[in-house]
C-alpha angles and dihedrals in degrees: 000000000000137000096243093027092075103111098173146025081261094053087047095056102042093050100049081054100053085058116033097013095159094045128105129268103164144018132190098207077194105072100001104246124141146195128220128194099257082048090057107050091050088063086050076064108040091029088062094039087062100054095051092055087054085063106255122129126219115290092032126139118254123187133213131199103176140135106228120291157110101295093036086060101053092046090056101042092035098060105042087054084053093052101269133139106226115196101190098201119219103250089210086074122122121248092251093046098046094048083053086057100051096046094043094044095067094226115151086190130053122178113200132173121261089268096046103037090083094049096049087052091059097050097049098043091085097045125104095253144051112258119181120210116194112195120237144186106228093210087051111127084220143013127254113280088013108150129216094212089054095084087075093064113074112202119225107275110249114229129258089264103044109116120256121170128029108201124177122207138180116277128195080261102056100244122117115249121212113227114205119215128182138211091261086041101063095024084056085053095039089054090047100052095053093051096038086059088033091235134190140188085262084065119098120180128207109234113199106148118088124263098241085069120093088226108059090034088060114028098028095032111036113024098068086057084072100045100033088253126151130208132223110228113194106191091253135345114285122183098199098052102037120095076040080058096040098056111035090057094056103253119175094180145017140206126203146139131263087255085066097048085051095053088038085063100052090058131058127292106234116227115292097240086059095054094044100098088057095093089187157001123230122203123187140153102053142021109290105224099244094226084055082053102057098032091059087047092049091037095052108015089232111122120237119220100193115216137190134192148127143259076241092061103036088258115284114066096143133038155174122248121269081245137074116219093049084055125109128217108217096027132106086218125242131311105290118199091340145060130260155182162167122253148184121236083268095063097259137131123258129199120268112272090039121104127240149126110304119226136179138208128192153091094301095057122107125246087232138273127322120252090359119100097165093053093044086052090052096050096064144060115201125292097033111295124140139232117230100170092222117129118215154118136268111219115206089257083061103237112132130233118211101222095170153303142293095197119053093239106158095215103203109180090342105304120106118251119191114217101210086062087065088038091059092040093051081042099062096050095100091230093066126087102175131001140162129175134216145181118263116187124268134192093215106043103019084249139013130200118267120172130197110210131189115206136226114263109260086008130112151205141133132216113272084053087057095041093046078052091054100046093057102052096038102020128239093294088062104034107109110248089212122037108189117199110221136171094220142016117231108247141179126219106284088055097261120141116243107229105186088052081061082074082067101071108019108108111257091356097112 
């Protein structure tokens, strides 16, 4: 099969194992144990002939609360290529927001690791239909009732549109959105980013961020399956042992977020001769500082391309040039696979130099939410293009600037938080009259959570009793690093509070 011909995750994998069956795919620097592509495409077989048993049919929901591994991997993989929709769920949800996705996603089958498949069973035990979670070891070479005899059976191909992944992602509300990604959706990304990095089946990347995001299940996962690529999977991130991780496994590349930068900076840099095999770093999911840019390029000597995209559009939809001296600090990069622009609040387009909201058409964007209409029908201006609700400018080189947003995300370490969940939460202490929360830069993560509270007359509370509230509705990931007394919010005249005046008067926020 040719290289341009694959249509969908299936198409990819059998084809990498037509042609380099014995070599590798993935590798657990963990416990050692690796995948090749034959392997592989032996789990897109016995993957979709367990499922069946289980009783789904072809195009159902199944749902995956697992930290990364092996066997996370080939569940994942394994049952897009049989004709299944995977929703791998974040596991820093909290429990009110993951049981809402597992309600609202429509799955009947849920597979969580040994410490989450309590929890999930929990969660699901009050909802309106049956869901069955198997428990399952993530590192496991294979799932539980897998069959061996079931590689000989190769399950019906599903088409280009038929929807693969469900992935659900924060929204201004609160309330997790589903975006929905076909075949050809995450296949035309996959495409772009190879070329875009100009890979090739020598290339092994370090994959350090979780599955459940959009960035490591498309840039780590499935872009080696178009250019005959493997990855290196360490169990979780670890400063102090990655570049020890990075390179012993082979790595050429890696791809991480600006939280990493951030962490890689604290530690040592190893010798120069150790890290020269690492032809780049990668940094997607949120604005790289550009100080934290140059400082990891002098500190280590690796390149960064800096990169920017959506769930909605399978991650990657700008970035940087392969070389270095065409590359921007400070830019996203250029449009990649896919078309953009710059556009006024009526949906036109505005001259470079000239800020607006950025959209972007092509292969790699989602036909809307799942479930959602009214959201679908927000996300787009006519004829296709996407919003994005970031707010930037376009230079005459066309790479494109982030100046700003139009929604009020707080992005810490690269996953959407929406500040109205920590409002309600702070809302809810008895102690507490009015609250709203916002992101404050951090060196570590890109933001952190700070909140502004006003307090009940002739109640009271501080601040580590707020924050110990907070941890335990929305857990420690969500909790505001910084909670500010006031005796007023700053609103405008329709009674909405003015978040970005809140900069004003947070300590150090400015």
């Amino acid at each position: 099969m040719a290289g341009g011909s694959a249509a969908t995750v299936a198409d990819l994998i059998e084809r990498q194992a037509t042609e380099r069956p014995g070599s590798t795919y993935f590798m657990a620097t963990g416990t050692g144990c690796t995948l090749s592509f034959g392997e592989l495409c032996e789990a897109a077989r016995r993957v979709p002939a367990l499922l069946a048993r289980e009783g789904l049919a072809p195009g159902a929901h199944v749902c995956v609360v697992m930290p990364n591994g092996l066997a996370t991997l080939r569940l994942l993989l394994g049952a897009m290529a049989g004709g299944y929709c995977v929703n791998p769920v974040n596991l820093l949800a909290q429990p009110e927001q993951m049981r809402y996705v597992l309600d609202h996603s429509e799955c009947a089958l849920v597979f969580a690791s040994p410490d989450w498949a309590p929890r999930v069973r929990e969660l699901v035990a009050g909802l309106s239909r049956p869901i069955r979670v198997i428990e399952t070891d993530p590192d496991a070479a294979v799932l539980p009732g897998e069959r061996e005899e079931d590689a000989s059976i190769a399950p019906a191909h599903p088409g280009p549109e038929a929807l693969a992944l469900l992935m659900y992602t924060s929204g201004t509300t609160g309330k997790p959105k589903g975006v929905m990604l076909t075949h050809a959706n995450l296949v035309a990304n996959a495409r772009a980013i190879s070329a875009e990095h100009a890979l090739a089946p020598g290339d092994r990347v370090a994959a350090v961020l979780p599955l459940y995001h959009i960035n490591a299940f498309a840039v780590t996962m499935l872009a080696p399956l178009v250019h005959g690529g493997s990855l290196a999977m360490p169990p979780k991130f670890s400063a102090g042992g990655f570049w020890e991780m990075a390179t012993a496994s082979g790595c050429t590349w890696i791809n991480v977020v600006p939280t990493i930068v951030s962490y890689l900076l604290e530690g040592e840099a190893p010798p120069r001769e150790t890290l020269a095999g690492i032809r780049f770093c990668r940094s997607a999911s949120a604005a790289l500082p550009p100080e934290h840019h140059r400082a990891f390029e002098a500190k280590f000597g690796i390149g960064i391309i800096e990169t920017m995209g959506l769930t909605e559009t399978v991650a990657p939809a700008f970035s940087n040039p392969l070389e270095p001296g065409r590359r921007k600090v400070g830019s996203v990069g250029r449009a990649s696979g896919c078309e953009a622009r710059v556009v006024d609040t009526g949906g036109a387009p505005v001259a470079d130099g000239v800020p607006g909201e950025i959209c972007i058409r092509g292969p790699q964007v989602t036909p809307g939410y799942f479930r959602n209409a009214e959201a679908t029908a927000g996300a787009f201006f006519p004829e296709g293009w996407l919003r994005t609700g970031d707010i930037g400018v376009r230079d005459a080189d066309g790479f494109f600037f982030i100046t700003g947003r139009i929604k009020e995300l707080i992005i810490k370490g690269g996953e959407n938080i929406a500040p109205r969940e920590i409002d309600e939460v702070l809302l809810r202490h008895p102690a507490v009259l009015d609250a709203a929360a916002v992101g404050i830069p951090d060196r570590h993560y890109g933001q952190e959570i700070a909140a502004c509270v006003v307090r009940r007359d002739g109640k009271s509370c501080g601040e580590e009793e707020l924050r110990a509230f907070c941890t335990e509705h929305l857990g420690r990931y969500k909790t505001p690093k910084a909670i500010h007394f006031v005796t007023e919010l700053p609103r405008g005249p329709s009674g909405k509070v003015q978040r970005m005046k809140l900069l004003d008067i947070l300590p150090g926020a400015a």
